[in-house]
VEXMI-369873 format. One record per residue: x, y, z of N, C-alpha, C, CB in turn; residue in three letters. Coordinates in steps of 0.05 Angstrom, whole numbers, plus 5000, padded with zeros to 4 digits. Glycine has a CB too. Example, Ala and Ser with C-alpha at 12.3 -4.5 7.8 and 13.67 -1.06 7.14 Angstrom:
REM residues 2
526448865156524649105156526449345156522649115181ALA;525749555142527349795143525850015157528249885114SER;
REM end
This chain:
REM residues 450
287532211605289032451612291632451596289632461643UNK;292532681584294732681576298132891584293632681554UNK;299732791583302133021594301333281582305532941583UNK;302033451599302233601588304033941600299833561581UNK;306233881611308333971617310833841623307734091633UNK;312334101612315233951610317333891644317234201586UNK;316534001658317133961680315133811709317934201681UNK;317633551712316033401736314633521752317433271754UNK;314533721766311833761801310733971775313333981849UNK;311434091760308134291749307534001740307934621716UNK;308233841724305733631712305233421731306333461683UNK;305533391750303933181771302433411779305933001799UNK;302933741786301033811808297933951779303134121837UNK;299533861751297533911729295433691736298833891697UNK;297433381731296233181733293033011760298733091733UNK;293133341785292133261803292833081823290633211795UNK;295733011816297532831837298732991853299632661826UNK;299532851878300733011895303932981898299532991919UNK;305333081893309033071894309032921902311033231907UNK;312232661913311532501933314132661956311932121924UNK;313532661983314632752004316632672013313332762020UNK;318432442005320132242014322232462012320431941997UNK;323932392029326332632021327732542011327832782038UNK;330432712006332632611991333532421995334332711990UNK;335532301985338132101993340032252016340332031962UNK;340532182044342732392058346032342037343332252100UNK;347232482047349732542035350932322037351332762045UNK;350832112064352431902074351531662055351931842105UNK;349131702042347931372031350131312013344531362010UNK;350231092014351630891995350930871968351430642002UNK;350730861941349630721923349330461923350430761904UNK;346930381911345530111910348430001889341630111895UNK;348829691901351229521887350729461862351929251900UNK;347629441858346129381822344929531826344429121808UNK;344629631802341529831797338929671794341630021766UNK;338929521795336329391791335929221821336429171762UNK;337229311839335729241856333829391869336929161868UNK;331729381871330129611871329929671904327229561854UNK;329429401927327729401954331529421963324929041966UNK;333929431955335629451974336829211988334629591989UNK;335428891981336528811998339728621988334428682011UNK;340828761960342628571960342228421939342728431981UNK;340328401925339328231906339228261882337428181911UNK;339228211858338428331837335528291835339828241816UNK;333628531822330828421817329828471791328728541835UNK;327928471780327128361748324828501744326428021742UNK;325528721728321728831716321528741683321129291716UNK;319528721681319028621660317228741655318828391657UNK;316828821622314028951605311628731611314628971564UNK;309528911618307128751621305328901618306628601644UNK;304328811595302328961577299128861587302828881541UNK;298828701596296128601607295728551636295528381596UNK;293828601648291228651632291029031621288328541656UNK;292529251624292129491624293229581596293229611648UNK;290429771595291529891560293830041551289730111548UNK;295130011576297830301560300430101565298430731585UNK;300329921581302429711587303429871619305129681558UNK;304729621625306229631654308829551661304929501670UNK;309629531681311529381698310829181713312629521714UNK;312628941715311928751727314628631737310228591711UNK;315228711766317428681789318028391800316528851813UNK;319428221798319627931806322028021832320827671776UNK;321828041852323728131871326027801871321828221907UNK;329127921870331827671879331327601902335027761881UNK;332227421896333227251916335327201922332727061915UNK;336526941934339726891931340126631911341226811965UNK;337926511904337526321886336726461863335926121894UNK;336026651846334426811823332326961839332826611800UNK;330526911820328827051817326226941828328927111792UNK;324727131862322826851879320026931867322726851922UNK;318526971884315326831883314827241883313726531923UNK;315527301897314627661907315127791881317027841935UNK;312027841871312728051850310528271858312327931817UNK;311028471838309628771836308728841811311429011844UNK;306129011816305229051786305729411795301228881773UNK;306829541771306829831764305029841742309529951758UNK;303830071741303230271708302130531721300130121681UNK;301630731694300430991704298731051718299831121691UNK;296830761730294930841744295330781770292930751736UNK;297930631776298930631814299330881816302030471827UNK;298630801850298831161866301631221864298031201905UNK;301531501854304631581856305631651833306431381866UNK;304731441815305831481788304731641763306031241779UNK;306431781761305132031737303332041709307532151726UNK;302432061694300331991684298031821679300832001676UNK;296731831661294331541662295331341650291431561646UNK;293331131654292630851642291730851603289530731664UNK;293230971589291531091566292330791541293031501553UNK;290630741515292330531502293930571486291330371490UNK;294730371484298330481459300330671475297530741421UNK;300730731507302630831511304930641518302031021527UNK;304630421516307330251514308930371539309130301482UNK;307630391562308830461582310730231588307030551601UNK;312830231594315130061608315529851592314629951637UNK;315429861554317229801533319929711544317630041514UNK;320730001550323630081542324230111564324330321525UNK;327030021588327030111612328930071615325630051630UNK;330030191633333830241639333830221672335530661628UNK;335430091683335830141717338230241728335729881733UNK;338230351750340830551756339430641784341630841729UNK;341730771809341430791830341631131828343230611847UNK;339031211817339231501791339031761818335131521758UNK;338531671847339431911867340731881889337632041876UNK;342531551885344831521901342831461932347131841898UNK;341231331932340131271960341131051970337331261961UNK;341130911951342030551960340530321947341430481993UNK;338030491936336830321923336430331896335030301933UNK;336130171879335930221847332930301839336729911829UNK;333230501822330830591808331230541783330130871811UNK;328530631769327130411744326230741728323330101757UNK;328430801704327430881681326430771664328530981672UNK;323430841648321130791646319930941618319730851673UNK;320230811592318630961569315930981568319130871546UNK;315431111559312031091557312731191518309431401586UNK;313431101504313731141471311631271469313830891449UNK;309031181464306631211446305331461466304430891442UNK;306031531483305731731495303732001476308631781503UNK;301032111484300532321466301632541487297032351455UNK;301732821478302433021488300533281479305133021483UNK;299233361498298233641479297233671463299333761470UNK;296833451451294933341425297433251403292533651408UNK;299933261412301133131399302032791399302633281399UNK;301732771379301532461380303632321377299932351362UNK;303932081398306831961407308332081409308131811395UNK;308832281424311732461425312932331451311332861428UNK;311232211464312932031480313332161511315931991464UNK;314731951528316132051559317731801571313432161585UNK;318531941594320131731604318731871637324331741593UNK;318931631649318031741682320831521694313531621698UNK;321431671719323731541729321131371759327231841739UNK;321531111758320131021784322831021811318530651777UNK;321731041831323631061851324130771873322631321867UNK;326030771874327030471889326430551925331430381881UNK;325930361936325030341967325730031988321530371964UNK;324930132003324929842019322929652005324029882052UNK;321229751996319029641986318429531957317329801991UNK;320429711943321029621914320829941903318529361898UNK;319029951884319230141868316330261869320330061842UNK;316430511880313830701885313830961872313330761915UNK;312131131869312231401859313931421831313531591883UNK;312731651812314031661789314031961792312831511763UNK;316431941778316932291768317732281739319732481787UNK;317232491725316832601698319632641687315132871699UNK;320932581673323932791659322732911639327032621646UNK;323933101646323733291620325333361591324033491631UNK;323633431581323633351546325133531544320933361523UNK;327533511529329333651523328833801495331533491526UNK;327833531479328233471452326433721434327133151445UNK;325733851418322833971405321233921407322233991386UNK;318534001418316233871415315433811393314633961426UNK;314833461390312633441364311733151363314133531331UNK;309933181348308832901345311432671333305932941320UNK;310632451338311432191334315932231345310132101291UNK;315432391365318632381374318532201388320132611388UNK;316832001394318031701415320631751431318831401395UNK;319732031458320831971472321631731491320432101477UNK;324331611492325031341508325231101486322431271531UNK;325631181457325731031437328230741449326631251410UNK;329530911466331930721468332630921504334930751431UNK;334130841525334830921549337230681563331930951565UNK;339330831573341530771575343130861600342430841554UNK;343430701616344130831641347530761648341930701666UNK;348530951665352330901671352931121677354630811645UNK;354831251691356631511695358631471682357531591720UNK;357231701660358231781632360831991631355831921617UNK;361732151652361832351663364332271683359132431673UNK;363932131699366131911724365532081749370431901718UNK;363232281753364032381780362732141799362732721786UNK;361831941793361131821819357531831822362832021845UNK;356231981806353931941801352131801774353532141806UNK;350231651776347831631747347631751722345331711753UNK;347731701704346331931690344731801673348132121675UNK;343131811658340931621628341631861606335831581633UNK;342031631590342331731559338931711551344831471535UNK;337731811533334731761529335531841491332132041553UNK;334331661489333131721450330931851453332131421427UNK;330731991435328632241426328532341409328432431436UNK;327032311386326832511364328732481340327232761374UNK;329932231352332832171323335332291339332532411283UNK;334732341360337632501377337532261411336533021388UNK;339632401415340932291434341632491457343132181422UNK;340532461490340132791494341732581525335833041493UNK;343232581536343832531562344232691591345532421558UNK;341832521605341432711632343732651648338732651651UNK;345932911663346432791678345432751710348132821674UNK;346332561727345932581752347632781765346232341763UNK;346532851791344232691807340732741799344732781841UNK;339432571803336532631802334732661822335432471790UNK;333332851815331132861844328432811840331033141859UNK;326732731871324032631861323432901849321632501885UNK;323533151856322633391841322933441814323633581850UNK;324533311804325233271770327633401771322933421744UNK;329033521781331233591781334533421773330933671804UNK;334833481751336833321736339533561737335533221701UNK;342533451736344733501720343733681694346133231713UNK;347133791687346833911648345433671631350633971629UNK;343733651608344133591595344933551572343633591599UNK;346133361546349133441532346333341504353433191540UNK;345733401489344633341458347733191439343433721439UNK;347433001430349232861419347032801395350632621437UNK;348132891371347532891343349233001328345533001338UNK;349832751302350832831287351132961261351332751290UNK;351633291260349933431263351433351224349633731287UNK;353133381219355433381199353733101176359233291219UNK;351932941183350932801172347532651176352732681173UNK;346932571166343632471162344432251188342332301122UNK;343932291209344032141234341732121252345932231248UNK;340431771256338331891265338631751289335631881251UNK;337731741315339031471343336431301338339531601388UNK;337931091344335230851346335130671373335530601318UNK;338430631375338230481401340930621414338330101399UNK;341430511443344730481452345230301465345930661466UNK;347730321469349930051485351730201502352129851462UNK;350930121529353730331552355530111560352430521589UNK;356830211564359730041580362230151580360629761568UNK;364730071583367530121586368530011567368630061610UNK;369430191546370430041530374230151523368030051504UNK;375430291538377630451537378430351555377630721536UNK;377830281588379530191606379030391627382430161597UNK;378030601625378430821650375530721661378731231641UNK;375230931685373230991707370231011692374231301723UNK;370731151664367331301651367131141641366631561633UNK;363731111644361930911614362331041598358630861611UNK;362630871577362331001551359730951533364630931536UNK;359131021505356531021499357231041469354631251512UNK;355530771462355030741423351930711416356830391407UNK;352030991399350531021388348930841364351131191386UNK;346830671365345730621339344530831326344030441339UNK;344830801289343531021282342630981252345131271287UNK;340930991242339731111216342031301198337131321225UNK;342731201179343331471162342131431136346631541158UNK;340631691126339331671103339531921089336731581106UNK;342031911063342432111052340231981011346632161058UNK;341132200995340632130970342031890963341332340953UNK;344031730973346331580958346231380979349331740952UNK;344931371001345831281027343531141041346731521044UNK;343530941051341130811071342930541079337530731053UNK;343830681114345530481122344830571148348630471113UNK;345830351162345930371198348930361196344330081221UNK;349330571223351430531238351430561269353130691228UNK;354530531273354730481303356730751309356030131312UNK;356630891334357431151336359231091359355031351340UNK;360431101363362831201396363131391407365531201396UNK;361631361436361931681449363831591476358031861461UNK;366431751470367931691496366631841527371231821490UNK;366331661544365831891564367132011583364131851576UNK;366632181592368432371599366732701614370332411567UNK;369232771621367333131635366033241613369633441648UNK;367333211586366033271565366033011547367333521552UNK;363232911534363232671525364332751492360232521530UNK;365232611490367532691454365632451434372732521457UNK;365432611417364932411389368432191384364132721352UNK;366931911374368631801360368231701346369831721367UNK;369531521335369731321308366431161308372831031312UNK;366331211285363131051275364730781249360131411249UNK;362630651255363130271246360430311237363829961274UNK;360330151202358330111183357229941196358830051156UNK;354629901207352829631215352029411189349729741228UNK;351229571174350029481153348729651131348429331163UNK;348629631105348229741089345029871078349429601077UNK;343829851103340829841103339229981130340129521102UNK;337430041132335730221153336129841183330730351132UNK;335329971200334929801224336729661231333029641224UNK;338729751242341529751251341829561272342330031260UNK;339429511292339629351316341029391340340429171309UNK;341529231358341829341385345229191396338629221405UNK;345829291422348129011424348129091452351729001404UNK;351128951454351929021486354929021491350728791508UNK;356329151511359329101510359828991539361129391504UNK;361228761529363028621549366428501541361228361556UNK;366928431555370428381556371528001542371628421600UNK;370328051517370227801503374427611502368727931464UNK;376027831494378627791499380227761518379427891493UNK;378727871528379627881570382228081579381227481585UNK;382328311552385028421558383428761575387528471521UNK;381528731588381028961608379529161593383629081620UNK;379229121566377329331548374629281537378629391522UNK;373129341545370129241537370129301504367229421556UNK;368629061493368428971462365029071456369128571456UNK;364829061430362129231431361529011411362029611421UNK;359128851413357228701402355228831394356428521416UNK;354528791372351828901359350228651333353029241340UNK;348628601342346128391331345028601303343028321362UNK;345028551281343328611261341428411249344728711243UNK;339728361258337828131242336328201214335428031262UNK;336728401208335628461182337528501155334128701187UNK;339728371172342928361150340728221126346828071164UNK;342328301104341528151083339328001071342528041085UNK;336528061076335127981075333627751091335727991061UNK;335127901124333627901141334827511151330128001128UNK;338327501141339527271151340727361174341327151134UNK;342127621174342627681203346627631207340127391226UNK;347227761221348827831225350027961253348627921208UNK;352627951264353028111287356228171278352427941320UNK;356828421279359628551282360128601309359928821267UNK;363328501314364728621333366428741326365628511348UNK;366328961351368429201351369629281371367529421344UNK;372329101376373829121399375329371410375528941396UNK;375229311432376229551458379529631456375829391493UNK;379929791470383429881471383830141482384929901440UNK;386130211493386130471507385030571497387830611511UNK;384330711476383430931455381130841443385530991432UNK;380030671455376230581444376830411426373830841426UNK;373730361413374530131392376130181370372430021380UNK;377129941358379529941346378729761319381729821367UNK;379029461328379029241305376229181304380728971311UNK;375129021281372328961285372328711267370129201278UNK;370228561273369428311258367028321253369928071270UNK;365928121231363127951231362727771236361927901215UNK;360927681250359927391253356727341242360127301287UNK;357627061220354327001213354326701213352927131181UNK;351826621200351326221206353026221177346926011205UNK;355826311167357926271149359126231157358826381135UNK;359726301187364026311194363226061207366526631222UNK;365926101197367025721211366625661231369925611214UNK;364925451238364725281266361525351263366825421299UNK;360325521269357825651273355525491260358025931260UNK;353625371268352025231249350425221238351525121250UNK;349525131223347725301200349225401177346425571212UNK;346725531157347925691132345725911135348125511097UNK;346626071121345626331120342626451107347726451108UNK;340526381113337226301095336226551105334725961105UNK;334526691090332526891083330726861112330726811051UNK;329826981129328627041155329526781177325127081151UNK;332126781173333226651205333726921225336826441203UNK;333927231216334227371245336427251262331327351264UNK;338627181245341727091266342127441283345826971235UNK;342427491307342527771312341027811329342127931292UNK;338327621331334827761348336527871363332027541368UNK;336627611381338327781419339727741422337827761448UNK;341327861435344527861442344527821476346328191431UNK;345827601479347427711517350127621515346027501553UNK;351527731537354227601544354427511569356427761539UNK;356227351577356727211605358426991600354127091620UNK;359426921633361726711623360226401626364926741644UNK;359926241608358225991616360725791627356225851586UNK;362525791622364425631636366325641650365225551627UNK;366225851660368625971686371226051671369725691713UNK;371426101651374226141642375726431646374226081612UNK;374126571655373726981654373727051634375927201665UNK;373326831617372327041585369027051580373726861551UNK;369027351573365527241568364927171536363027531578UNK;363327031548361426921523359627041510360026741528UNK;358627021485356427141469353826911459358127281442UNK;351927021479349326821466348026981443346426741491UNK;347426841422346626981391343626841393348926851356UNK;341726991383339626821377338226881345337426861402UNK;337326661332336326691310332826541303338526571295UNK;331926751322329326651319327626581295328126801330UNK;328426521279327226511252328026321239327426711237UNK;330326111245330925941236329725691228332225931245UNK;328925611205327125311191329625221201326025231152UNK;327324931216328624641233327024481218328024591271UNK;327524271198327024051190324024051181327723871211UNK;323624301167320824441153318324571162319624271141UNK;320324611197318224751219319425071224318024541253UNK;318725231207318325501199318425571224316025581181UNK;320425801226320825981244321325881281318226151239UNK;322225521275322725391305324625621315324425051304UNK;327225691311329425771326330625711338329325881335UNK;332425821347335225711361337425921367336725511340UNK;338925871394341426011400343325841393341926101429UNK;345826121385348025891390349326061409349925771365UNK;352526001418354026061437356126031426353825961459UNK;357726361426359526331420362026431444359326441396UNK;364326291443366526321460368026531455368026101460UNK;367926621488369926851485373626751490368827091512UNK;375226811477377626751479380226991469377626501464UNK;382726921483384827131472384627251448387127041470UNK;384427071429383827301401380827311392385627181371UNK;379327371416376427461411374127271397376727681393UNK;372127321395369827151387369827051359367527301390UNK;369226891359368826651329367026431329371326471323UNK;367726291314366026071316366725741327365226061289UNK;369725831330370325621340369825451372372425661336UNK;368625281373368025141397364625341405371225171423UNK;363725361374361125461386359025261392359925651368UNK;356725361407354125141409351525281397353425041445UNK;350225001395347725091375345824971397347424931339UNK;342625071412341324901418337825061407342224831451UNK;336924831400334324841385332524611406334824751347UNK;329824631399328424421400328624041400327524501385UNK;330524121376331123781371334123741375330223651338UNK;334823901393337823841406337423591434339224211421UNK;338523471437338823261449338623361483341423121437UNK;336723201493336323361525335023711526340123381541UNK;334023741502332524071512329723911512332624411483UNK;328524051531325123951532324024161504323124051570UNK;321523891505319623951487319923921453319224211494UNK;317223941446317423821413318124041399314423701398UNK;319323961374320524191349318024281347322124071315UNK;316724551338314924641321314724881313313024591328UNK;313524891295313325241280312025531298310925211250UNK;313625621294312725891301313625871331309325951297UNK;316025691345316425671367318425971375317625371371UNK;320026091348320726271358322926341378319026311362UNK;323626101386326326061402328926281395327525751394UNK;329326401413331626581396330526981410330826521346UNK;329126951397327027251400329127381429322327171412UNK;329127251454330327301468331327171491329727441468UNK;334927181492336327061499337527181522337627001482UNK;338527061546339427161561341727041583337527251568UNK;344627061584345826921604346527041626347826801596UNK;345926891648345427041682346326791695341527171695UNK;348926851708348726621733347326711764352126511741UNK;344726541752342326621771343426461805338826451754UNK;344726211791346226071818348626091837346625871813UNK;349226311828352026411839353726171833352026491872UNK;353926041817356525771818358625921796355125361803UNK;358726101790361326221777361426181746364026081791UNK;358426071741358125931703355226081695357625471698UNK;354726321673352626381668351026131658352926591654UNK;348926151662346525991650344926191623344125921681UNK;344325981608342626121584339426011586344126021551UNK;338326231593335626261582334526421559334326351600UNK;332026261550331326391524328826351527332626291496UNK;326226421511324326431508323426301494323826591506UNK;320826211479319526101470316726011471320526011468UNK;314926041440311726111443310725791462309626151403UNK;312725571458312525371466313225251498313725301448UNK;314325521507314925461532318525591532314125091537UNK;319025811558322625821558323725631575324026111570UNK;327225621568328225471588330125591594328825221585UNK;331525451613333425411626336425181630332025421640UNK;338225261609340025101597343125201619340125181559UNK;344024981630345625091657349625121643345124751692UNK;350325211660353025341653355025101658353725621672UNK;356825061652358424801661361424891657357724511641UNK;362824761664366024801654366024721622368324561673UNK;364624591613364724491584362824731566363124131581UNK;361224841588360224981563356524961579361124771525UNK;355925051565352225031560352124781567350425081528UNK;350024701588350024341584346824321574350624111620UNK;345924131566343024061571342623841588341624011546UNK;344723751597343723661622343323801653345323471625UNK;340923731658339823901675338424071669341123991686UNK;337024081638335324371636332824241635335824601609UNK;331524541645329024581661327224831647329724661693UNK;324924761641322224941635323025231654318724761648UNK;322925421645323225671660321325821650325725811659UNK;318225721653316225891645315626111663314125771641UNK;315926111691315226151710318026351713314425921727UNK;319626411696322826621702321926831685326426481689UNK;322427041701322627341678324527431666322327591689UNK;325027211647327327251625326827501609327326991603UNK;324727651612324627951592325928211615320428051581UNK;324928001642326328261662328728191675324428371687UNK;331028131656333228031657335028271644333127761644UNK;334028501651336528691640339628701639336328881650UNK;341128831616343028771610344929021623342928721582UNK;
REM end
């Protein structure tokens, strides 16, 4: 079966589904404290892409705890009751997913790409279904509607971004589409009923969106929003990074060169200096022939301002700079040592360890008064002293990184992945320890949203 209307209840009641009946949020509800908590109770919880066993891919829900992440999980895709289209292959359903408390009930709901999406006979034009948060977790899907032109290969949900953009106190998702940037605002309803939506493109140049990054990066009440983007003129094939202040009306600002080349990469903003302005991290692993790279671009009343690079060159940082290390894969931030500065975990999945191709490795870099560097950074690989398990190729370490203090002790912990098995490397006053780390095969380090 394929979509085939632009509006939620005509395409469920196209789809042969029935609306779902749950009513609104009353006026009195609270918003949920995280968006990702989906059942309400306080917890943070973890979906993760899970492509098997179903052809179009799924969701896969690990419900919090007060310790992480427990034993209670949930499987979603298009073919649970409730949820709006089929089970079809290559729709890469729940790729891409954003969480947010998107109708103010109390509980967090789960925006949801479906990329590869056909439409109408058009192919990959993509969707996004918003799943709805409950006592129970996350049930029923509703449809958003395509703002963008209809056409083949627009990979609606290329990229989805959630924050009140806006400051009245409600949700809104930014959604990629079509090389544009189209943001819904809240409130949302199971009926599909969204806020204005605002198209952000820039129109003045060859701009195409690939990813985004929300946060506060000025100091006020509104998320703000940086655009990744494509630009490809006659003279020109570069990524950049875009600044959208937010606001009642969201304002274009200052754009920062990523790199001189297509695939710009992704980041995140957190408060690396600790002076109250969120800093904007962005990972490029295809810097230079694919050695990799991350620019920062620090916060200030008036948005970003100063900016840096960081690669396996600057001082302290370890390593040198080799042809497919991917310095950049994944990016997180958190504080691993209680200091209130946050930290930046880098990963370079591609890094040769002692002639074992593509082992990998994070490092960690410190956040401090005059911002991120390399000084007092950490490196941990395979054949770092106290990480489990043997060095070997294709281990891939790096791909993706993530710091969460899953233990409430006030020190993020870094997890990362690997074909060899992930772990779990604990937070300390000194820093990352490896003493004490533990196999975290069994952790949904992919449903560790940022």
């Amino acid at each position: 079966m394929r979509l085939r209307t632009t509006t939620a209840l005509a395409a469920l009641v196209a789809a042969g589904l029935t609306p779902l009946t749950l009513p609104s949020a009353p006026a009195s509800a609270a918003a949920a404290k995280y968006g990702d908590d989906f059942n309400g109770d306080g917890y943070r919880d973890y979906a993760s892409y899970d492509e098997s066993p179903n052809l179009g891919g799924g969701i896969l829900v690990t419900f919090g705890t007060a310790n992480g992440p427990g034993t209670v999980t949930q499987h979603i895709d298009q073919s649970s009751p409730g949820v709006y289209g089929a089970d079809e292959a290559d729709d890469m359903f729940g790729e891409v997913r954003a969480a947010a408390d998107l109708d103010g009930d109390g509980y967090g709901d789960l925006a949801v790409a479906a990329r590869g999406e056909d439409v109408d006979g058009r192919k990959d034009q993509g969707a996004v279904t918003i799943l709805w948060g409950g006592k129970n977790g996350l049930s029923g899907g509703t449809a958003l509607a395509n703002k963008a032109p209809k056409q083949s290969y627009g990979y609606m949900g290329g990229d989805l971004a959630t924050g009140d953009f806006n400051g009245d106190g409600k949700q809104d998702l930014a959604v990629v589409n079509a090389g544009k940037t189209y943001v819904y605002r809240g409130g949302f309803t199971r009926s599909g009923t969204t806020g204005s939506v605002t198209t952000l493109d820039k129109s003045s140049s060859a701009f195409d969106s690939t990813a985004l990054i929300a946060g506060k990066v000025n100091g006020d009440s509104k998320t703000d929003l940086v655009i990744i983007g494509d630009v490809v003129t006659p003279s020109v094939r570069a990524s950049d990074a875009w600044f959208i202040k937010g606001g009642s009306t969201l304002t274009s600002g200052k754009t920062l060169r990523v790199q001189s080349q297509l695939g710009g990469g992704d980041g995140i903003i957190a408060d690396f200096d600790k002076d109250g302005y969120g800093d904007i991290a962005i990972g490029s692993p295809m810097y230079s022939g694919y050695k990799g790279r991350v620019s920062l671009w620090y916060g200030s009343s008036t948005g970003p301002g100063t900016s840096s690079r960081i690669t396996q060159a600057t001082s302290g940082v370890a390593g040198t700079p080799e042809a497919d290390d991917w310095f950049g894969s994944s990016l997180s931030a958190g504080d691993v040592n209680g200091d209130g500065y946050q930290d930046l975990a880098v990963g370079a999945y591609g890094e040769e360890i002692d002639g074992k191709a593509y082992a990998g490795g994070v490092h960690v870099l410190k956040g401090r008064a005059s911002g991120i560097s390399g000084t007092g950074s950490q490196w941990f690989a395979r054949n770092s002293p106290g990480v489990p398990g043997a060095l070997t190729a294709d281990d891939g370490i790096g791909w993706l990184v993530r710091l969460r203090d899953t233990n409430h002790d006030g020190m993020a912990d870094l997890y990362f992945t690997g074909q060899a098995g992930s772990l779990r490397l604990p937070g300390s006053s000194s820093g990352i320890t490896t003493t004490g780390a533990i196999p975290a095969n069994d952790v949904p380090i992919e449903g560790f949203l940022q």
